[in-house]
KOLGU-4560 file (N, C-alpha, C; in nm, 3 decimals, padded with zeros to 5 digits):
<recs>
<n_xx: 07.994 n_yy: 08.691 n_zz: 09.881 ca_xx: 08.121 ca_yy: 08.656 ca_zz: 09.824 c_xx: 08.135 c_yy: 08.728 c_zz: 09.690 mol: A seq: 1 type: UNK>
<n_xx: 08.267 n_yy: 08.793 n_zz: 09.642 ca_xx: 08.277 ca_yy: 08.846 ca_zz: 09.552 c_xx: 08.420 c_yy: 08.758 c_zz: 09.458 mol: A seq: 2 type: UNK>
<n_xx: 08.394 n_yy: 08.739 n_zz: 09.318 ca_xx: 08.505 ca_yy: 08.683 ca_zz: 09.232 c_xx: 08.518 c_yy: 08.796 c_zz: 09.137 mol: A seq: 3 type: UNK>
<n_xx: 08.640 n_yy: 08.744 n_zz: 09.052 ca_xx: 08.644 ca_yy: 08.777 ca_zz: 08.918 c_xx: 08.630 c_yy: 08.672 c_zz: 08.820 mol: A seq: 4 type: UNK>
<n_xx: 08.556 n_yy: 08.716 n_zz: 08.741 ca_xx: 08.578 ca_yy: 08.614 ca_zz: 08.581 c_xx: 08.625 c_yy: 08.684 c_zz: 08.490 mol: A seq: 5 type: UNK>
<n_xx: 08.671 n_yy: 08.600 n_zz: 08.420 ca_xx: 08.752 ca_yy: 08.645 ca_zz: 08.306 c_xx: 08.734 c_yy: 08.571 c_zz: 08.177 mol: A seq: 6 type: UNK>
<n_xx: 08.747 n_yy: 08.670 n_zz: 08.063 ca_xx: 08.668 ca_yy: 08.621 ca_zz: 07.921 c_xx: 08.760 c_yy: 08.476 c_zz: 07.926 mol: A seq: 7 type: UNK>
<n_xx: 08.735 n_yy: 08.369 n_zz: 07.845 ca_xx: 08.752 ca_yy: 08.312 ca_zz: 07.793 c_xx: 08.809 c_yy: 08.126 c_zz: 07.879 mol: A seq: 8 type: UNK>
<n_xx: 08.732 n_yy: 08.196 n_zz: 08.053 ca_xx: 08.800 ca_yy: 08.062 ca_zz: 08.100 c_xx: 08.593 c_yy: 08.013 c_zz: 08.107 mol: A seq: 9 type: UNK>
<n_xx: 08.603 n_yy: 07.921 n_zz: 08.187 ca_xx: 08.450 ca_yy: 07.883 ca_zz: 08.165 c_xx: 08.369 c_yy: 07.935 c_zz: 08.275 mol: A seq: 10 type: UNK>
<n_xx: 08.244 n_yy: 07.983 n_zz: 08.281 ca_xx: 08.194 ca_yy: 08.019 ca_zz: 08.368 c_xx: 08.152 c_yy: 07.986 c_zz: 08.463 mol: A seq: 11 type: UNK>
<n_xx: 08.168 n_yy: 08.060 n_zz: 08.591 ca_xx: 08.140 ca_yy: 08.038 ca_zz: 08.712 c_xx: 07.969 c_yy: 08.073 c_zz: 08.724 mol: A seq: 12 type: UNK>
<n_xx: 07.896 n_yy: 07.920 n_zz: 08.775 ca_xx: 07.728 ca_yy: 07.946 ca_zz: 08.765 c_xx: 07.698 c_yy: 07.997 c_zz: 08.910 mol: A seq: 13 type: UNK>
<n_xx: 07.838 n_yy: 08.018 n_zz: 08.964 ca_xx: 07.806 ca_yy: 08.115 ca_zz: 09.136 c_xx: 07.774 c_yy: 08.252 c_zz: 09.113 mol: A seq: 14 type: UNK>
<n_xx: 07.872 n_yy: 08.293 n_zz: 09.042 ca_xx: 07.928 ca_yy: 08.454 ca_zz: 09.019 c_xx: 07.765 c_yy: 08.491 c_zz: 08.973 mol: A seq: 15 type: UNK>
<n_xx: 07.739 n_yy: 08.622 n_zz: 09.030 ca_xx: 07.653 ca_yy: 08.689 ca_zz: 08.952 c_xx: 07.695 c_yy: 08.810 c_zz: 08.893 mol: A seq: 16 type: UNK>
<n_xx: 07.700 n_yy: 08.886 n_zz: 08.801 ca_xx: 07.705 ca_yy: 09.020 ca_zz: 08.748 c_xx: 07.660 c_yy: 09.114 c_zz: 08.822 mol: A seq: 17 type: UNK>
<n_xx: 07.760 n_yy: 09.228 n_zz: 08.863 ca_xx: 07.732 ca_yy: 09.334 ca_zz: 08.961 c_xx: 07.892 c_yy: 09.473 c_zz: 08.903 mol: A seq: 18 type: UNK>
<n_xx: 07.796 n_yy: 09.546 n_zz: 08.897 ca_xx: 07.915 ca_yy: 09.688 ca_zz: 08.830 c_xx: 08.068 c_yy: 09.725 c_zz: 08.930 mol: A seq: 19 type: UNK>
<n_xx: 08.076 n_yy: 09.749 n_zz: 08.848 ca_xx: 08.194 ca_yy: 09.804 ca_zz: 08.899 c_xx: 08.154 c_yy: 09.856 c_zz: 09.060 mol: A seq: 20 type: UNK>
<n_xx: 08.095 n_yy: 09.987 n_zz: 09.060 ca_xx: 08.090 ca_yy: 10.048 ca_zz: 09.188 c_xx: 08.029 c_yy: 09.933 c_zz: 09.319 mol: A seq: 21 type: UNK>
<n_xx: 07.975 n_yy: 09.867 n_zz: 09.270 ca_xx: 07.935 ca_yy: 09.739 ca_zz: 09.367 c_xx: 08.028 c_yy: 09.675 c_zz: 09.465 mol: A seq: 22 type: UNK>
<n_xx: 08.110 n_yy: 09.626 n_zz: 09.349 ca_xx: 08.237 ca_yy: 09.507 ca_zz: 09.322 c_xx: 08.315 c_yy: 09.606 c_zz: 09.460 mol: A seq: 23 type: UNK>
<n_xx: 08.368 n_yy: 09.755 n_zz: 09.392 ca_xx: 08.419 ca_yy: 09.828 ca_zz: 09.504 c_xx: 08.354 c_yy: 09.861 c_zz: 09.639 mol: A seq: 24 type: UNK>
<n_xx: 08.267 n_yy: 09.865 n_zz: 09.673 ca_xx: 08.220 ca_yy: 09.898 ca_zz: 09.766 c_xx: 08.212 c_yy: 09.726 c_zz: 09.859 mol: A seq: 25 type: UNK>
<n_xx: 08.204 n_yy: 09.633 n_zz: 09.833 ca_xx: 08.217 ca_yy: 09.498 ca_zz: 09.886 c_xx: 08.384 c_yy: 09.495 c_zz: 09.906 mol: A seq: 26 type: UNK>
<n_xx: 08.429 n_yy: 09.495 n_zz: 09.843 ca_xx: 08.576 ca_yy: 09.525 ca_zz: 09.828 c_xx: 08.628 c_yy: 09.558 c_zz: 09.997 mol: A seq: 27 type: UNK>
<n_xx: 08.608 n_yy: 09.688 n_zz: 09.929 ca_xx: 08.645 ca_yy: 09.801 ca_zz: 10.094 c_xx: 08.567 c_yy: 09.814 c_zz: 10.192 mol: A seq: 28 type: UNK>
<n_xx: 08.439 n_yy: 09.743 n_zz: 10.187 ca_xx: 08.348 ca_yy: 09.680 ca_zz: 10.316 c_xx: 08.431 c_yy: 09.555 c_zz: 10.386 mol: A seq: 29 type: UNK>
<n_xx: 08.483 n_yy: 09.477 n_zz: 10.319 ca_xx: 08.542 ca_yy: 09.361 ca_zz: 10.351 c_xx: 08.698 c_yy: 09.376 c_zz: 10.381 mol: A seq: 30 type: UNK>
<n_xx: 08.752 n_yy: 09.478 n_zz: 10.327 ca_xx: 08.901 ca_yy: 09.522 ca_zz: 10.325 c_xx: 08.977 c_yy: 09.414 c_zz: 10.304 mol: A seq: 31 type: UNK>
<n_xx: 08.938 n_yy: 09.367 n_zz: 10.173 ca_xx: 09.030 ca_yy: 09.282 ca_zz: 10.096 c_xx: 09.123 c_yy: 09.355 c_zz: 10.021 mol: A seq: 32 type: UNK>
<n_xx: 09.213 n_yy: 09.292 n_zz: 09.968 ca_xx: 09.345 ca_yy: 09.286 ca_zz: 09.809 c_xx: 09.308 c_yy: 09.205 c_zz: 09.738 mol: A seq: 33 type: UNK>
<n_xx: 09.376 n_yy: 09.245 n_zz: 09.605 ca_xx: 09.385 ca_yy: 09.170 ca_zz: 09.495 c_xx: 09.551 c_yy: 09.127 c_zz: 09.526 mol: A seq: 34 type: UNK>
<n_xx: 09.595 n_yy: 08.997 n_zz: 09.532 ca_xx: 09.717 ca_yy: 08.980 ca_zz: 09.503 c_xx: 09.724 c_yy: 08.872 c_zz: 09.352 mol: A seq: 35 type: UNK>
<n_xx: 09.800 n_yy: 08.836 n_zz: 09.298 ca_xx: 09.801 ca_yy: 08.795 ca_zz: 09.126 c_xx: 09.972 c_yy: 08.802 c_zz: 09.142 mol: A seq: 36 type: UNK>
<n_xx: 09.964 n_yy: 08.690 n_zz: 09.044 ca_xx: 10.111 ca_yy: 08.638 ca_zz: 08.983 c_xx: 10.119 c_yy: 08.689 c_zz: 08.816 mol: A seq: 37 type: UNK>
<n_xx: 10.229 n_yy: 08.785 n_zz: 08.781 ca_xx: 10.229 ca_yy: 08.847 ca_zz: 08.659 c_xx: 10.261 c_yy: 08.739 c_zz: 08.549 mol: A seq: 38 type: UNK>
<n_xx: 10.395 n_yy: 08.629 n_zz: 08.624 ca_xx: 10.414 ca_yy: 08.542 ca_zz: 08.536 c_xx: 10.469 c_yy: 08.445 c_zz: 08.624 mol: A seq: 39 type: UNK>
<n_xx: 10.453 n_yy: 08.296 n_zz: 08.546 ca_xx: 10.518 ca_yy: 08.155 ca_zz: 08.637 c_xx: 10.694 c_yy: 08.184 c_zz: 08.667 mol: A seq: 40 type: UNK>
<n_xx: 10.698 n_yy: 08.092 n_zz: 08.766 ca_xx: 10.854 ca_yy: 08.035 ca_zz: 08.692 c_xx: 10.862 c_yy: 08.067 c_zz: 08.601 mol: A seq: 41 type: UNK>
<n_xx: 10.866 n_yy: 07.965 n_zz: 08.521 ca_xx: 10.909 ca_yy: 07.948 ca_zz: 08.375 c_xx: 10.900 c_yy: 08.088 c_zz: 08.286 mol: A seq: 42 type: UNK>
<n_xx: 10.805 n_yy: 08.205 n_zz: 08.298 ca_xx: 10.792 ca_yy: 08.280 ca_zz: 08.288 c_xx: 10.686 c_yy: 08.324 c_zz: 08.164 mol: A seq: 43 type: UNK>
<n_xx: 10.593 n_yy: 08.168 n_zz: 08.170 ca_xx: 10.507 ca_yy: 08.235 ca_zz: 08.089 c_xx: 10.366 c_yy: 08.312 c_zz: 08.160 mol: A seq: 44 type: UNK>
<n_xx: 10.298 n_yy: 08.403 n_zz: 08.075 ca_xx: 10.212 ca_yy: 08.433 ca_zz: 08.176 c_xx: 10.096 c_yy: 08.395 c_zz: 08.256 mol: A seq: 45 type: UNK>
<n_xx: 10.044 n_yy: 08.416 n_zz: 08.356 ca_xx: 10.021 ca_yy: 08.378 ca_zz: 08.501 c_xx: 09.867 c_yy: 08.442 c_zz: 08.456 mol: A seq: 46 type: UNK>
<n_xx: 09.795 n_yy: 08.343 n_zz: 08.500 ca_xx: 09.610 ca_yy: 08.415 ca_zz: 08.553 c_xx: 09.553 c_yy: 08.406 c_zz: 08.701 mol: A seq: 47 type: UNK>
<n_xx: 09.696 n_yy: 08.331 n_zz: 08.788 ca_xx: 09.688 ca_yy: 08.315 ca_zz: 08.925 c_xx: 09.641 c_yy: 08.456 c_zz: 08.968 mol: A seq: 48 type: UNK>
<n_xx: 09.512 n_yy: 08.487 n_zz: 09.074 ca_xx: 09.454 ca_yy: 08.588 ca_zz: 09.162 c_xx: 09.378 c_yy: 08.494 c_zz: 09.265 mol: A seq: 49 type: UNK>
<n_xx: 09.420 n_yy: 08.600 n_zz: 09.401 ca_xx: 09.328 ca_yy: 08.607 ca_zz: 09.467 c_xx: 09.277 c_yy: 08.709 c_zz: 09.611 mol: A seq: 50 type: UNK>
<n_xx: 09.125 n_yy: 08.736 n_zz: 09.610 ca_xx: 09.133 ca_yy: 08.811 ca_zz: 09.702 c_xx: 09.145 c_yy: 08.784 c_zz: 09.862 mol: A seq: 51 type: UNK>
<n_xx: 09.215 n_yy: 08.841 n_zz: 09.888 ca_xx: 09.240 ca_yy: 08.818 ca_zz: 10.029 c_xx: 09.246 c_yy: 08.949 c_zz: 10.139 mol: A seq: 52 type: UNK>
<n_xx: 09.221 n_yy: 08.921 n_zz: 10.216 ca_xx: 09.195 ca_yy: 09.021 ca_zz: 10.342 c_xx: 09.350 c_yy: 09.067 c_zz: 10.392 mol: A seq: 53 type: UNK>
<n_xx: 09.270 n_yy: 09.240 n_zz: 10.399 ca_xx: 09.403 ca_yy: 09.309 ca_zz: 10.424 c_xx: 09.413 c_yy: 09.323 c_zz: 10.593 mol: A seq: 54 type: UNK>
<n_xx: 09.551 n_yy: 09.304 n_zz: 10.634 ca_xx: 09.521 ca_yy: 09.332 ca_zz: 10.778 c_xx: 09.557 c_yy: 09.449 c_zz: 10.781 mol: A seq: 55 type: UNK>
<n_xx: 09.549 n_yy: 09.440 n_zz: 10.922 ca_xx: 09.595 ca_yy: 09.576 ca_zz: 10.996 c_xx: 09.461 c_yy: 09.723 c_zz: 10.943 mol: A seq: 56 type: UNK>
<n_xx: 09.396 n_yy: 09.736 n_zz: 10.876 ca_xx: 09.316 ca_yy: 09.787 ca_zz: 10.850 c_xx: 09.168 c_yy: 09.800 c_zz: 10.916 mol: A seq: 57 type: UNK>
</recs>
């Protein structure tokens, strides 16, 4: 399983640290997306992501 963390929310004691080229290569082994919300409704901004599997691929 692969996540993202991000500075300043609290840490995930699943996630382990793995580089960039890793992260990608699990990525496009799995032929997932990143989909993410830029901003709410309301229109403040959004930290909603998630990866999900691309079809048709």
């Amino acid at each position: 399983m692969i996540g993202l963390q991000f500075p300043g929310f609290p840490v995930d004691e699943l996630l382990q640290p793995i580089s960039w080229d890793e992260f990608f290569a699990e990525f496009e082994k799995n032929k997932l997306a990143l989909t993410y919300q830029e901003t709410t409704v309301g229109g403040l901004k959004s930290n909603f992501n998630k990866l999900v599997t691309r079809k048709g691929m």
